[in-house]
C-alpha positions as CSV (number, residue, x, y, z in Angstrom):
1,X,-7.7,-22.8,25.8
2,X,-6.3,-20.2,24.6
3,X,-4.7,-20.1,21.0
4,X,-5.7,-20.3,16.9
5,X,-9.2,-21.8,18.4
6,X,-10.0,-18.7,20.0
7,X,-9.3,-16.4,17.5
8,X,-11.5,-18.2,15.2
9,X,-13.9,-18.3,17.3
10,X,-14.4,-14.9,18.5
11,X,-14.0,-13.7,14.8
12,X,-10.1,-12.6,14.6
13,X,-9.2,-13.3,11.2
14,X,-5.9,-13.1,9.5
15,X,-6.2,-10.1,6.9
16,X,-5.6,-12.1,4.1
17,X,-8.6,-14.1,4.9
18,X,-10.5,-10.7,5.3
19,X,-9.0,-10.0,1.5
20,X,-10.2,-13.0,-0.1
21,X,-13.4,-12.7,1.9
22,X,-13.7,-9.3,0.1
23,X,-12.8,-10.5,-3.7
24,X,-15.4,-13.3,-3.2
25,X,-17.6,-10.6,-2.3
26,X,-16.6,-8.5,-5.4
27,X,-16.7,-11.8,-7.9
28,X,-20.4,-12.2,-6.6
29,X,-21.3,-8.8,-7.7
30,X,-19.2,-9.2,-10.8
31,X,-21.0,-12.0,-11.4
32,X,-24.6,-10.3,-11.2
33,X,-23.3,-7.7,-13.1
34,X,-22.1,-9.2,-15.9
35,X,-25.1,-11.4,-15.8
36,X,-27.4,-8.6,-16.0
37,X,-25.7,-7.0,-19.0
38,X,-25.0,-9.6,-20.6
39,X,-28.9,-10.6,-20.4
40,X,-30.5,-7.4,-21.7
41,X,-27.6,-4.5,-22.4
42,X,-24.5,-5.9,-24.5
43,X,-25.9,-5.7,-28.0
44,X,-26.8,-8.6,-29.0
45,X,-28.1,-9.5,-25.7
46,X,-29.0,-12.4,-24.2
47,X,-33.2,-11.7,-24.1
48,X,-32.6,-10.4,-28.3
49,X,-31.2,-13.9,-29.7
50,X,-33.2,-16.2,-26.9
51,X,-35.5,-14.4,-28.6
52,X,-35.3,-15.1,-31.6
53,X,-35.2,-18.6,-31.3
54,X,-37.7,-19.4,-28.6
55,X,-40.1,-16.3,-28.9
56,X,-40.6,-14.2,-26.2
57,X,-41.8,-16.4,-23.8
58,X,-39.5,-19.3,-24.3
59,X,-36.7,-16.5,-23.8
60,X,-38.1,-15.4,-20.6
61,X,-38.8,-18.7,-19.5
62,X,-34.8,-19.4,-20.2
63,X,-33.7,-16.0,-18.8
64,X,-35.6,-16.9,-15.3
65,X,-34.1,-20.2,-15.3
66,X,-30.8,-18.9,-16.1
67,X,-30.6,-15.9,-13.3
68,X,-31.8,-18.9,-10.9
69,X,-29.1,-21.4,-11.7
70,X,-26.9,-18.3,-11.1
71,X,-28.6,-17.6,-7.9
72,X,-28.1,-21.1,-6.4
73,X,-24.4,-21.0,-7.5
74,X,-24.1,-17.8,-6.4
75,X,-25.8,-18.7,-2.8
76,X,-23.4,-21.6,-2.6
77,X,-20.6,-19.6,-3.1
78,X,-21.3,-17.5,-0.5
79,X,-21.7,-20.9,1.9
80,X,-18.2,-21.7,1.1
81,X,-17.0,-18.5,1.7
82,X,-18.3,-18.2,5.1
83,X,-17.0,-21.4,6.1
84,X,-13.6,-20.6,4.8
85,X,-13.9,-17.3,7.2
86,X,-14.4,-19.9,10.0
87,X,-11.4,-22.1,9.1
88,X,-12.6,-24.6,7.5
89,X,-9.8,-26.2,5.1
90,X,-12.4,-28.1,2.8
91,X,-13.6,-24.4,1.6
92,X,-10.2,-23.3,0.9
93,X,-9.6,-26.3,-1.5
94,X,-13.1,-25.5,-3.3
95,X,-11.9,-22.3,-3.6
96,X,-9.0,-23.0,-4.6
97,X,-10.6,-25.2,-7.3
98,X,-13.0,-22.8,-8.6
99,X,-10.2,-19.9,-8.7
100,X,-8.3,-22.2,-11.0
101,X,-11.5,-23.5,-13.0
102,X,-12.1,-19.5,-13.3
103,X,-8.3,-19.0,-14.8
104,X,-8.8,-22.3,-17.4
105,X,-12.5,-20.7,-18.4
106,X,-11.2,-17.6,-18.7
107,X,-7.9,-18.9,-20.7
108,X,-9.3,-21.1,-23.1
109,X,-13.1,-19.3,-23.6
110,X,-15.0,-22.1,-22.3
111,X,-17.5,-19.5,-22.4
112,X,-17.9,-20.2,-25.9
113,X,-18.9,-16.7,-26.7
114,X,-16.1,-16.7,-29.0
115,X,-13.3,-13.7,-29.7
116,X,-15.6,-10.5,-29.1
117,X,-14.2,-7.0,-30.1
118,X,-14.0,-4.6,-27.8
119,X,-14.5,-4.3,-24.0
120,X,-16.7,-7.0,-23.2
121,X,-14.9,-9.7,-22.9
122,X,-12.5,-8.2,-20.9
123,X,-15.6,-7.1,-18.4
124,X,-17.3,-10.3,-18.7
125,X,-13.8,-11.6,-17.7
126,X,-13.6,-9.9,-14.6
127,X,-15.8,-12.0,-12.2
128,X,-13.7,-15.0,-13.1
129,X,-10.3,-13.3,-12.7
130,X,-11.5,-11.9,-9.2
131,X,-12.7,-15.9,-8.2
132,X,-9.0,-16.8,-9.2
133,X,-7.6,-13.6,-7.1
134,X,-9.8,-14.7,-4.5
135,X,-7.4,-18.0,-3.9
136,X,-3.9,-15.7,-3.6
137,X,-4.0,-14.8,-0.1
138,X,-6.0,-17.9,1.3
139,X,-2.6,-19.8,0.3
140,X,0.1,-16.9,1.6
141,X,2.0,-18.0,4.8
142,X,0.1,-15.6,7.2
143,X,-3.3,-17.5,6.5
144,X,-2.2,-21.0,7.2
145,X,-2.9,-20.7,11.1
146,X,-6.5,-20.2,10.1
147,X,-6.8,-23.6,8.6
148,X,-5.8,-26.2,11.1
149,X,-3.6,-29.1,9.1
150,X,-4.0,-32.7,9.4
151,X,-1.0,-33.1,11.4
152,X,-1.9,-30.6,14.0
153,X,-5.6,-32.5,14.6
154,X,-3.8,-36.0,15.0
């Protein structure tokens, strides 16, 4: 039994598997990151105009909720990301779908924090461009042996 099975399964991986493994990685701290700076460094932050409309503890209240949604998501990424290290084809069309969810949030500022100048949106951008990156190489020619086809389980 030797074959595609076995490299999977003792943890061979193609190296474009290992580079999208390692942009997820970097979107999930991107993610934090911005997160984080957006919630209470980027003038206005996040905490200042929560603040503002819900007092203090409404804003903290949202703030918690808000980093916990993000965890979740976050955590769940990371599910899918190990299961796409494993071969699973399911988790390569989820990220393939959130890569290109990413590029149409990104594109049309479904962020809604509207035209910003200077560097931040191009930072608070980042996370979403590295999710779309992520995709690249899980669809290049040298990965496809990693995720067993249809026709090849019939």
């Amino acid at each position: 039994m030797s074959g595609t099975a076995d490299s999977r399964t003792t943890g061979s991986r193609p190296k474009e598997i290992e580079a999208a493994w390692a942009l997820m990685l970097a979107a999930f701290a991107a993610y934090l990151a911005v997160w984080v700076l957006g919630s209470f460094v980027v003038e206005p932050t996040g905490l200042d105009d929560l603040t503002a409309v819900s007092g203090a503890e409404g804003a903290a209240r949202q703030l918690a909720l808000s980093g916990g949604v993000l965890i979740v998501a976050l955590a769940a990424w990371l599910v899918v990301g190990v299961k796409m290290r494993a071969g699973r084809g399911w988790a390569r069309t989820v990220l393939a779908i959130a890569g290109a969810g990413s590029l149409l949030f990104v594109a049309t500022d479904l962020g809604m924090d509207g035209p910003w100048p200077g560097a931040w949106p191009v930072l608070a951008a980042v996370p979403d461009l590295l999710t779309a990156a992520a995709v690249v190489p899980l669809y290049l020619p040298a990965a496809r042996a990693h995720f067993p086809g249809r026709s090849r389980q019939a």
